[in-house]
C-alpha positions in Angstrom: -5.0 -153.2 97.0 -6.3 -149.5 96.1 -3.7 -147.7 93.8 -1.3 -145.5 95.4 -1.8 -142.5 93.2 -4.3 -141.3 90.3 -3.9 -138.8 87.2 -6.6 -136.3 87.1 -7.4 -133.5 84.5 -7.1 -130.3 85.9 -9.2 -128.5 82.9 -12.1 -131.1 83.4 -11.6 -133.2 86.6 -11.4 -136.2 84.4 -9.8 -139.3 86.1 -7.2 -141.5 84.3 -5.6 -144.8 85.0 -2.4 -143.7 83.7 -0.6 -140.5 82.6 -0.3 -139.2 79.1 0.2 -135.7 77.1 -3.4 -135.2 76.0 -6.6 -135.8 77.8 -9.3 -137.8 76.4 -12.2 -135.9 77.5 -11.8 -132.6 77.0 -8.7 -132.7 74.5 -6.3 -130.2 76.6 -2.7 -130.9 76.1 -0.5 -131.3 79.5 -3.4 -130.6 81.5 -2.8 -134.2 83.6 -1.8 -134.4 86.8 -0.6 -137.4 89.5 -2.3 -136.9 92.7 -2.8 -138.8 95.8 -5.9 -140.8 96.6 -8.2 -139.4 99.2 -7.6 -142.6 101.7 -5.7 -145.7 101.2 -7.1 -148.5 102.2 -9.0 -152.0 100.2 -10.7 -151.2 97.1 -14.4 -150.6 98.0 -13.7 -150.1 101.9 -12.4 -146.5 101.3 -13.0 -143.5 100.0 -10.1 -144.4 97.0 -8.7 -141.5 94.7 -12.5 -140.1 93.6 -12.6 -136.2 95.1 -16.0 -134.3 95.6 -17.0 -130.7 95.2 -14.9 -128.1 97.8 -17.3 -126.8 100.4 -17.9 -123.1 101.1 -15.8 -121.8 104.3 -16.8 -119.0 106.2 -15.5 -117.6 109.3 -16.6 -117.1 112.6 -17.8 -113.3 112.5 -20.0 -114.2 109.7 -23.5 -112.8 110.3 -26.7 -114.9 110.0 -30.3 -113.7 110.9 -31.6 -116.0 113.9 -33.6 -119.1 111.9 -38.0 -117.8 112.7 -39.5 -119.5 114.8 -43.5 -120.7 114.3 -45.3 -120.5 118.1 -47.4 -122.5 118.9 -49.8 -120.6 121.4 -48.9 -123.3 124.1 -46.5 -121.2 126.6 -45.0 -124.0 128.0 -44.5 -125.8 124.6 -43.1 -122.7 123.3 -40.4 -122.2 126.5 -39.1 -125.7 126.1 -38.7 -125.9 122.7 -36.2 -122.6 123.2 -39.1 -119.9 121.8 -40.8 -121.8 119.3 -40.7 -124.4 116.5 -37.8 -123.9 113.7 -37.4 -124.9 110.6 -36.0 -127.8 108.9 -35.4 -129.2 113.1 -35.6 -132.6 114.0 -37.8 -133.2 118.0 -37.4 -136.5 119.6 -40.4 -136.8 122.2 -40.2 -139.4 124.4 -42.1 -140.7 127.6 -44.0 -143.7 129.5 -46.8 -145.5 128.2 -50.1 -143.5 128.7 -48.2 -140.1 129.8 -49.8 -138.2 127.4 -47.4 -138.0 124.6 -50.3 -138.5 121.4 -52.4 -136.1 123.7 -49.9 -133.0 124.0 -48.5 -133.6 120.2 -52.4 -134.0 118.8 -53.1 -130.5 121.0 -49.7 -128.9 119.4 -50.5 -130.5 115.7 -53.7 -128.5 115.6 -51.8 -125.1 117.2 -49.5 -125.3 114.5 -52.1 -125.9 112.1 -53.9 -123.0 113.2 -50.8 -120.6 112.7 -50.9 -121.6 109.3 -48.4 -124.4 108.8 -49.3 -127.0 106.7 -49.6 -129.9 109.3 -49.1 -133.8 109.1 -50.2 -136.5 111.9 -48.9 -140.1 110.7 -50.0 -142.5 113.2 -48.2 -145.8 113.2 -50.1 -147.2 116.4 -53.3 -146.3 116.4 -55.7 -146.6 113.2 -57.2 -143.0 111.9 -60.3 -143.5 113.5 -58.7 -143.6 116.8 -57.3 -140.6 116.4 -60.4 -138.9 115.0 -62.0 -140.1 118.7 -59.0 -138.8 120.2 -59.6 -135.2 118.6 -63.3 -134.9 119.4 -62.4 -136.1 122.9 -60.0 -132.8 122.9 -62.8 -130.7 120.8 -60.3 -130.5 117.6 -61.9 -132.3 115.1 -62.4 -129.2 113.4 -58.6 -128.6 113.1 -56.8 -128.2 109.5 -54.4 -131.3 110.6 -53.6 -133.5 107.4 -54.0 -137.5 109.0 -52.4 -140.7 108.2 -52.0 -144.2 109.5 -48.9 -146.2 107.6 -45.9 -147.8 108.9 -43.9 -147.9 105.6 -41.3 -145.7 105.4 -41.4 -145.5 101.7 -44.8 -144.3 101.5 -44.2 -141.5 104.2 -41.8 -140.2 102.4 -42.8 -140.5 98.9 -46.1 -138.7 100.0 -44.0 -135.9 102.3 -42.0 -134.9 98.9 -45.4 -134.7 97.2 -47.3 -132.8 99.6 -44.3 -130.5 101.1 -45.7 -130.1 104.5 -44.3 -127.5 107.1 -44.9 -129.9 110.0 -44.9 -133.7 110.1 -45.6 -135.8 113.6 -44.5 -139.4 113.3 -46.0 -141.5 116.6 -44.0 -143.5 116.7 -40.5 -144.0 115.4 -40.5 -147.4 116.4 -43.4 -148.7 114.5 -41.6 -147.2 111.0 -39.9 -149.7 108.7 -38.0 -149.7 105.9 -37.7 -152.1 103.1 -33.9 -151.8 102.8 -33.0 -153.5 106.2 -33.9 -156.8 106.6 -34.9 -156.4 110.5 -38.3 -156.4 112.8 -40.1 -152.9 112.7 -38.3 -151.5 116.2 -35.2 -153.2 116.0 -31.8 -150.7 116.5 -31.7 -151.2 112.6 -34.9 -150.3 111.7 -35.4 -147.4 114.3 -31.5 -146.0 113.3 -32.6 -145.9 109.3 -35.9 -144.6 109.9 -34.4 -141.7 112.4 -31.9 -140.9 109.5 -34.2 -140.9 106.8 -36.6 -138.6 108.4 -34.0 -136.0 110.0 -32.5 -136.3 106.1 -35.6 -135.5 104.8 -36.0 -132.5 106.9 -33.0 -131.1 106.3 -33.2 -131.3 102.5 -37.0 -129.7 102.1 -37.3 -127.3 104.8 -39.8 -129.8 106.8 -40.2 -130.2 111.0 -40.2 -133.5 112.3 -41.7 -134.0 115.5 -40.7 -138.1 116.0 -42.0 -140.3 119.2 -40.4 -142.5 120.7 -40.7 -145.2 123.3 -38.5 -145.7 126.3 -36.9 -148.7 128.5 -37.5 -149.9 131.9 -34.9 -147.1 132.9 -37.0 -144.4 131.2 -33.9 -143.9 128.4 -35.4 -143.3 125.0 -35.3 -147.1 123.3 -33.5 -147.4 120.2 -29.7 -146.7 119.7 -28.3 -143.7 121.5 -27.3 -142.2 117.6 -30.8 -141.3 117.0 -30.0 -138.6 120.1 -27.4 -137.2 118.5 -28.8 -137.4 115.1 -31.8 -134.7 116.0 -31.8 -131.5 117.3 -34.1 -131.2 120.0 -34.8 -134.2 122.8 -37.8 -134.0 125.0 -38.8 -135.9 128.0 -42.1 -136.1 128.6 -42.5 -136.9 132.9 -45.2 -137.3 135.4 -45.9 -139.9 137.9 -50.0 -141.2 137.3 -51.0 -141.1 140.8 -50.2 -137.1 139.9 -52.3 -135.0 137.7 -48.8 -133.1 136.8 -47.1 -133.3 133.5 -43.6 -132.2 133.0 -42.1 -131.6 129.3 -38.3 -131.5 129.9 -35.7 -130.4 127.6 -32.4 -132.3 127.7 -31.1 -131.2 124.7 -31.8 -128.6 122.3 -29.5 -126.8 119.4 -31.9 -124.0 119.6 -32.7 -123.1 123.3 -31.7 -123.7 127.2 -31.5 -127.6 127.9 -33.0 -128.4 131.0 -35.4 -125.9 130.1 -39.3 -127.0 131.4 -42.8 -127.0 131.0 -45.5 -128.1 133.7 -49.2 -128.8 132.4 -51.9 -130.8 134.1 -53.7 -133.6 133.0 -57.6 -132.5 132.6 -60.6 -134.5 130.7 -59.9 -131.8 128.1 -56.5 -132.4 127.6 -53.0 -131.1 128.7 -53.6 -127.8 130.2 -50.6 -125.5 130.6 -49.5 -124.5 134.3 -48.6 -120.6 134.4 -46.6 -120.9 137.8 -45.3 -123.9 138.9 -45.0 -123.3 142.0 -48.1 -122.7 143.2 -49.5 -125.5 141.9 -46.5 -127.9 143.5 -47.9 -126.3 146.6 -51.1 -126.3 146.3 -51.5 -129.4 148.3 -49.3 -128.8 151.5 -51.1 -128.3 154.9 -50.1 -127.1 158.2 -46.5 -127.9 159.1 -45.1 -130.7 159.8 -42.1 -133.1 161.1 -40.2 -134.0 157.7 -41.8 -131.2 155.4 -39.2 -128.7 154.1 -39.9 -126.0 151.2 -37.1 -125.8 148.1 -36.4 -123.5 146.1 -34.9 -125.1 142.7 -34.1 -123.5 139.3 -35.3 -125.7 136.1 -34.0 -124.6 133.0 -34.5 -120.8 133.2 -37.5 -120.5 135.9 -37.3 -120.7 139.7 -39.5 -123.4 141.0 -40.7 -124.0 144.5 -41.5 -127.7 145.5 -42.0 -129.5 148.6 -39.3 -132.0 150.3 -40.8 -135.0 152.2 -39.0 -137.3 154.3 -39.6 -140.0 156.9 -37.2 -141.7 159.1 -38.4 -144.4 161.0 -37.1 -147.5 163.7 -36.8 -150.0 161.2 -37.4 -154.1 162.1 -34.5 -155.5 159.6 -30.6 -156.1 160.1 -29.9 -153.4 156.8 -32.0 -150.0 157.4 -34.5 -149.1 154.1 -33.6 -146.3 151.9 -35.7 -145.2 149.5 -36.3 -142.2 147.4 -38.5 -140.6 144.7 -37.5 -137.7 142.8 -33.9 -137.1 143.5 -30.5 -139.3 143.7 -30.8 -142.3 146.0 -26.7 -142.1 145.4 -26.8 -138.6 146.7 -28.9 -139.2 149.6 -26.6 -141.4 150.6 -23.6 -139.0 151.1 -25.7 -136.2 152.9 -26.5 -139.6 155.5 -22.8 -140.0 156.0 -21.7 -136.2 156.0 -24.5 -135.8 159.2 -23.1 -138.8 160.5 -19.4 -137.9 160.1 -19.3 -134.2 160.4 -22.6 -133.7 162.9 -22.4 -137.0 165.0 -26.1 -137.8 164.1 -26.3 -141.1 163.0 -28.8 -142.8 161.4 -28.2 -146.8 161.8 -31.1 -148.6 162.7 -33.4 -145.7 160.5 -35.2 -146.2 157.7 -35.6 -143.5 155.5 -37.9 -142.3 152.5 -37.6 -139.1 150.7 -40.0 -137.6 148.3 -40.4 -134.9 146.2 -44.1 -134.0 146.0 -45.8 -133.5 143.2 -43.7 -136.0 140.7 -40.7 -133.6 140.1 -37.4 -134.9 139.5 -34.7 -133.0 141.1 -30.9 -133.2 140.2 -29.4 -129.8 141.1 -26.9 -130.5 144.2 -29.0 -127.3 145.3 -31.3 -129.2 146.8 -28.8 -130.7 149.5 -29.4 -128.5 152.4 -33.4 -128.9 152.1 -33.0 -132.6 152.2 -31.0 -132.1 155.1 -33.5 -130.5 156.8 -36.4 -132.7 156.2 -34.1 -135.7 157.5 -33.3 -134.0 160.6 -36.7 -132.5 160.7 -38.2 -136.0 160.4 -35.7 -137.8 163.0 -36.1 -135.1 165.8 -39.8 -134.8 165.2 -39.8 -131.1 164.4 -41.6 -128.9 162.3 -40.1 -126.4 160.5 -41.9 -123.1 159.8 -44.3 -123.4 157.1 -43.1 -119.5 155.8 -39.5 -120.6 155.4 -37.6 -121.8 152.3 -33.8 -123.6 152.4 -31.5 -124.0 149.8 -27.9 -125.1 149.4 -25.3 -127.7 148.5 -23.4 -129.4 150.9 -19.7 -130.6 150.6 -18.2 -133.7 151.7 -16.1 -131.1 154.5 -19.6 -130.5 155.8 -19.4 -126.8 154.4 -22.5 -124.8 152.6 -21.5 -124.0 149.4 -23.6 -121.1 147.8 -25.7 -122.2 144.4 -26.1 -120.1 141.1 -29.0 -118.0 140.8 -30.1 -117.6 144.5 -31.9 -114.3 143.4 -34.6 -115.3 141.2 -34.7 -118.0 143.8 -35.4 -115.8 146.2 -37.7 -113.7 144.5 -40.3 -116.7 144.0 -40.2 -117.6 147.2 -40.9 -113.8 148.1 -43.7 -113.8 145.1 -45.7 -116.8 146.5 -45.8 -115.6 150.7 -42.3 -116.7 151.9 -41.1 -114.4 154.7 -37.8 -116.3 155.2 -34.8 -118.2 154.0 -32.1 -120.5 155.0 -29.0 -120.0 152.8 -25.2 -120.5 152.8 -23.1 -118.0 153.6 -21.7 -115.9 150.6 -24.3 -116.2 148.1 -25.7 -112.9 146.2 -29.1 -112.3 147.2 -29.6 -109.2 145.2 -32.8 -107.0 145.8 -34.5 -109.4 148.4 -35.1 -107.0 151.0 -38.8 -108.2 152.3 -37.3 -111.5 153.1 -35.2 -112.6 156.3 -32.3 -114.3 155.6 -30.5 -116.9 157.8 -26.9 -117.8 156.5 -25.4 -120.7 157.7 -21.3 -121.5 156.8 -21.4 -125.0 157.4 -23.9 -128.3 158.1 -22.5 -128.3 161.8 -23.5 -124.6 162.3 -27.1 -124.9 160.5 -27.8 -128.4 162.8 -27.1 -126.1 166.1 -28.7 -123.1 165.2 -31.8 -124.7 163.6 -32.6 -128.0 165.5 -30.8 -127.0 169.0 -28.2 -130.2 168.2 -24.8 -130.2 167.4 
């Protein structure tokens, strides 16, 4: 068992097994002391009597220059990662197979190289030549990016204290191993030394580390959930393949807004950055039409305008079909049972589909009321008006809740040729006066008013 107390010098610090008058190591007289150990525990298991050095303490009103940021000259790059890239952070990028992750990270390698940061690109996946192809394909093989293929941990790091980069980009953190754990490269060993190691390392010199990393059937980053919390920035990279879309989403940032977005398109070129949104979610919808409802959502810090799909038809099996894409098949389900319970509408024997166009993902209870509509737009076989734009949440009561941030909302809608809007009742509109607003209180009102039902 650990010792219950030690005798430490308080001239030198020198630590002593027993108490006497004189100290052997810096020859003071009554200069030792008993103290208690720092933990109690089994010797070797615990911290045991040894102290460390005393940390500086500040307090809260202490004043500290924001850290500078590096931009990249990719706007939507730039707005996710809070404003730009910071020193000394740690960025997680993760995403499907063939999303485009080595594409947009190649693209922001050779922006950052062009600002003037020194620049890394260690490839564990792909041999250097690849890469090279990869670059001409994207016309930046004359960049000032620093390339490497190697998988040994060791190595990395022994040539990242040598060279002192600003910027490294490891693709991917699953094909890094180290020669202290005796596990596969990709394991939850492997990948939870290799994440440490690397945030460490930049950390102690100053150094950006952009890491990649696979994900799951799920779409969850794979790997153990500490190498989350270990960095400071996690990026999702999202996009369905049938779409051209690519959506960089934030969901978690020390720096910035999580949740925060960035939309670029998938060109022969490359990732090209999408300005507005909007306009491009849009850009495919046609004349109006039964089950086509316009919502207007709020990612991160920008107002985004996206189109609502649904379909509800007669369906040929004992257990009606429900199946969405791009929202909560969990919440879909309660806004079927609040029309059913509150409105009398029912909708057994129905199968329905809901999709967001465009591959967004939508979370925001926000959307509630536009789903709504679609659903009762699609079952009645009713168009909506193709100039109007519907936004709300919807209690279990059957009551419109107002949302945060229904001006900005508003104001995009007004920006791209909207002339009216559905809202709940009580929600600040602000300066919105070239739109026509129609607030509803609750689901029951909006059904009557809207589809002549109630």
């Amino acid at each position: 068992m650990a010792k219950s107390s030690t005798f430490t010098c308080s001239a030198c610090g020198a630590v002593h097994n027993r108490w006497s008058g004189r100290c052997d190591a810096c020859g003071e007289w009554n200069t030792i002391v008993e103290e208690a150990p720092l933990s109690t525990g089994p010797k070797g298991k615990t911290l045991g009597g040894k102290r460390g050095a005393q940390l500086t303490l500040t307090d809260l009103s202490t004043e500290e220059a924001p850290p500078p940021r590096t931009l990249s000259g990719i706007g939507e790059l730039d707005r996710v990662l809070g404003g730009g890239l910071v020193p000394s952070s740690a960025v997680l990028v993760g995403g499907d197979p063939g999303i485009g992750k080595s594409t947009l990270l190649l693209q922001a390698a050779a922006r950052f190289a062009g600002a003037g940061l020194k620049t890394f690109y260690v490839s564990g996946e792909e041999a250097s030549a690849q890469v090279r192809m990869r670059a001409q394909r994207l016309g930046l093989e004359n960049a000032p990016v620093k390339l490497a293929a190697a998988t040994s941990l060791r190595d990395i790091l022994t040539t990242l204290e040598a060279e002192k980069p600003d910027l490294v980009i490891i693709d991917s953190i699953q094909t890094m191993w180290s020669d202290t754990v005796e596990a596969a490269p990709g394991s939850v060993s492997q990948v939870r030394a290799a994440a440490h190691e690397l945030t460490t390392f930049a950390k102690r010199f100053g150094t950006s580390v952009i890491l990649v990393g696979h994900v799951t059937k799920d779409g969850q980053i794979a790997g153990p959930r500490v190498v989350e919390h270990m960095v400071d920035c996690v990026l999702y990279f999202e996009g369905e393949r049938g779409h051209q879309f690519r959506i960089l989403r934030s969901v978690k940032n020390r720096f910035g807004p999580a949740d925060e977005i960035g939309v670029f398109e998938m060109t022969g070129g490359g990732l090209a950055e999408v300005a507005n949104p909007s306009e491009l979610f849009l850009s495919g919808r046609g004349a109006p039409s039964p089950g086509s409802v316009v919502f207007s959502g709020i990612e991160g810090t920008r107002p985004v305008l996206v189109e609502m799909q649904a379909l509800v038809a007669p369906t040929p099996h004992a257990q009606p079909r429900r199946a969405v894409v791009g929202w909560d098949g969990a919440r879909l389900a309660m806004i079927l049972a609040v029309l059913e319970a509150r409105c009398g509408i029912p909708f057994a024997g129905l199968d329905v589909y809901l999709n967001v166009a465009g591959g967004l993902r939508i979370s925001e209870p926000a959307a509630d009321l536009a789903v709504a509509a679609a659903l009762l737009s699609a079952r009645e076989d009713t168009a909506l008006p193709a100039e109007t734009v519907i936004f709300g949440e919807i209690s279990l009561s059957g009551a419109l809740r107002p949302v945060g941030q229904s001006e900005n909302r508003l104001k995009e809608a007004q920006n791209l040729g909207f002339t009216s809007a559905i809202i709940p009742s009580g929600g600040k509109t602000g300066g919105t006066s070239g739109l026509s607003l129609t607030r509803m209180g609750d689901l029951t009102a909006f059904v009557g008013d809207i589809f002549g039902a109630g």
